[in-house]
N, C-alpha and C positions, 0 to 999 in steps of 0.2 A: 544535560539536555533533557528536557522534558519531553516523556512518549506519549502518543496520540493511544487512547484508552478506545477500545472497540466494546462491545459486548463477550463480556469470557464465553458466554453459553454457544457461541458463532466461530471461534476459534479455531483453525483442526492444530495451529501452532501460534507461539505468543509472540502476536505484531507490535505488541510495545515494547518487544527487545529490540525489533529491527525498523519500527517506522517513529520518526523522530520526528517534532519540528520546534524549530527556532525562528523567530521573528525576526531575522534580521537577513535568513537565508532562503534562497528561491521566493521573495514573499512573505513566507509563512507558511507554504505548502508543506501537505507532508511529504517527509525523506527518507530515502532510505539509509540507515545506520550515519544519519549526519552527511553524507555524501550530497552533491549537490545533484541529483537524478531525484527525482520527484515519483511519487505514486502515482502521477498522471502522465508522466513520459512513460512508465515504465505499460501503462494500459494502454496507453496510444500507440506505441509502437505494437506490440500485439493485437491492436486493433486493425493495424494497417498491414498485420499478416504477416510481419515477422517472428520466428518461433524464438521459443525460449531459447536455443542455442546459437542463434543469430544474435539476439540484445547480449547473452553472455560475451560472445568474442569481439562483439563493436564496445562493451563496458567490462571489463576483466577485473575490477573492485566491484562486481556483483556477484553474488552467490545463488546457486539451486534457492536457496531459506529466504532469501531477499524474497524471490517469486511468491513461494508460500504465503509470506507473512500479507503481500500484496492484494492476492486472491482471499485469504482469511478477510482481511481490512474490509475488502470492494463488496463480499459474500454478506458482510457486518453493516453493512451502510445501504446494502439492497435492502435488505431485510427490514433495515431500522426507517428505510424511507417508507416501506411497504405497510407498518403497521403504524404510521404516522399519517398515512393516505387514508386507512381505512377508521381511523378513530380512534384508537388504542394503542398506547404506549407502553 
């Protein structure tokens, strides 16, 4: 499975052990560890105010590290949107 490459220097843990994606799965979206939950389920629902221990016991093939690697990813893609907005990459 081919892992979705973030910026190392944005990391606090490595998302390319736990966010995967395969073209044939959800889309194309990224996943987490091959699972079919996506990095954008897993911010939506924390968006809409469920805590991390709420999505743990509605999905029990997630882990604490899943989150992590989640927040590292989304922290990676703010950053990389922001310095793509301002001119410099």
């Amino acid at each position: 499975m081919p892992a979705l490459g973030a910026d190392p220097g944005l990391q606090p843990m490595n998302a390319t052990e736990r966010i995967t994606i395969e073209p044939g799965k959800r889309g194309g979206k990224p996943c987490i560890r091959g699972l079919r939950i996506t990095v954008d389920d897993v911010l939506s629902y924390l968006a809409s105010g469920m805590t991390e221990a709420e999505i743990l016991a509605d999905f029990p093939d997630l882990e604490h590290d899943d989150f992590l690697a989640v927040y590292g990813l989304s922290s990676s893609e703010i950053c990389r949107a922001f310095r793509y907005s301002q001119g410099c990459m």
